[in-house]
C-alpha positions as CSV (number, residue, x, y, z in Angstrom):
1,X,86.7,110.2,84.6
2,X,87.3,113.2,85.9
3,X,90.7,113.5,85.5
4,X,91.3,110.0,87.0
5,X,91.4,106.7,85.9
6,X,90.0,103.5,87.7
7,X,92.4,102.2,88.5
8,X,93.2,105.3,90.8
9,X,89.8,104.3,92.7
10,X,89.5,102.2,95.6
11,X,86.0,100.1,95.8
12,X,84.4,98.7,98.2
13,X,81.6,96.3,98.2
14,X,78.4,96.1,99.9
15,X,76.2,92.8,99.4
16,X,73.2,91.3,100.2
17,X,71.6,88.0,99.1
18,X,74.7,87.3,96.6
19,X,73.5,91.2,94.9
20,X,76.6,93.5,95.5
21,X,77.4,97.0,94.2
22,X,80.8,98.7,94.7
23,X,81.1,102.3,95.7
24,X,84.4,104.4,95.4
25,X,85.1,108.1,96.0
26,X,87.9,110.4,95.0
27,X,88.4,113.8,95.0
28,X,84.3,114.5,95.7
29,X,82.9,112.4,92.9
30,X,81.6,109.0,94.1
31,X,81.8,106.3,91.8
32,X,79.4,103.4,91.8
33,X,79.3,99.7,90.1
34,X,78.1,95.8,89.5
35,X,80.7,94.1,91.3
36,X,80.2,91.0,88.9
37,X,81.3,93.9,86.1
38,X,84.2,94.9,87.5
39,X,84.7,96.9,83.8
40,X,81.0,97.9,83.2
41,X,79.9,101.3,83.3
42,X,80.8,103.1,86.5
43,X,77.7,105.5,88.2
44,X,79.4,109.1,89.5
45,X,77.7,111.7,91.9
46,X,78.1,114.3,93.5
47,X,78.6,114.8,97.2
48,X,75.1,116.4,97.6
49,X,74.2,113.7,95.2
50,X,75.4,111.0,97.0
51,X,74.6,112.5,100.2
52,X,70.5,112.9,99.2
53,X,71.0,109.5,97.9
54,X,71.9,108.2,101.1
55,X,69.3,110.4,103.5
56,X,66.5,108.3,100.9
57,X,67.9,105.1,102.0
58,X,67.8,105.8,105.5
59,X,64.4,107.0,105.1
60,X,63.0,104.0,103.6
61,X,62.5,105.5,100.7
62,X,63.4,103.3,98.3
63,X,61.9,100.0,100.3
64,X,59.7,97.4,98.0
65,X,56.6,97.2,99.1
């Protein structure tokens, strides 16, 4: 990952309605996850990646109609 291992990262979880996700970041790259798969398949992005992803949220866009 990187040149890191998981166990390096440091996640933190953000929940609503029982539905959580996980978000670390290290060295630039933020890493994303299921919290109920705590060894699943870990999301990375960039900082600008991150960042745009983040600016969409704010913006609504990304609200169910």
């Amino acid at each position: 990952m990187n040149g890191f291992d998981r166990e390096e990262l440091v996640f933190r979880a953000a929940c609503e309605g029982g539905e959580c996700v996980e978000v670390a970041e290290k060295d630039g790259v933020w890493c994303v996850r299921d919290s109920k798969d705590a060894t699943g398949p870990v999301l990375r992005f960039t900082t600008a990646e991150w960042a745009a992803f983040i600016w969409g949220v704010k913006l609504g866009e990304f609200d169910v109609r």
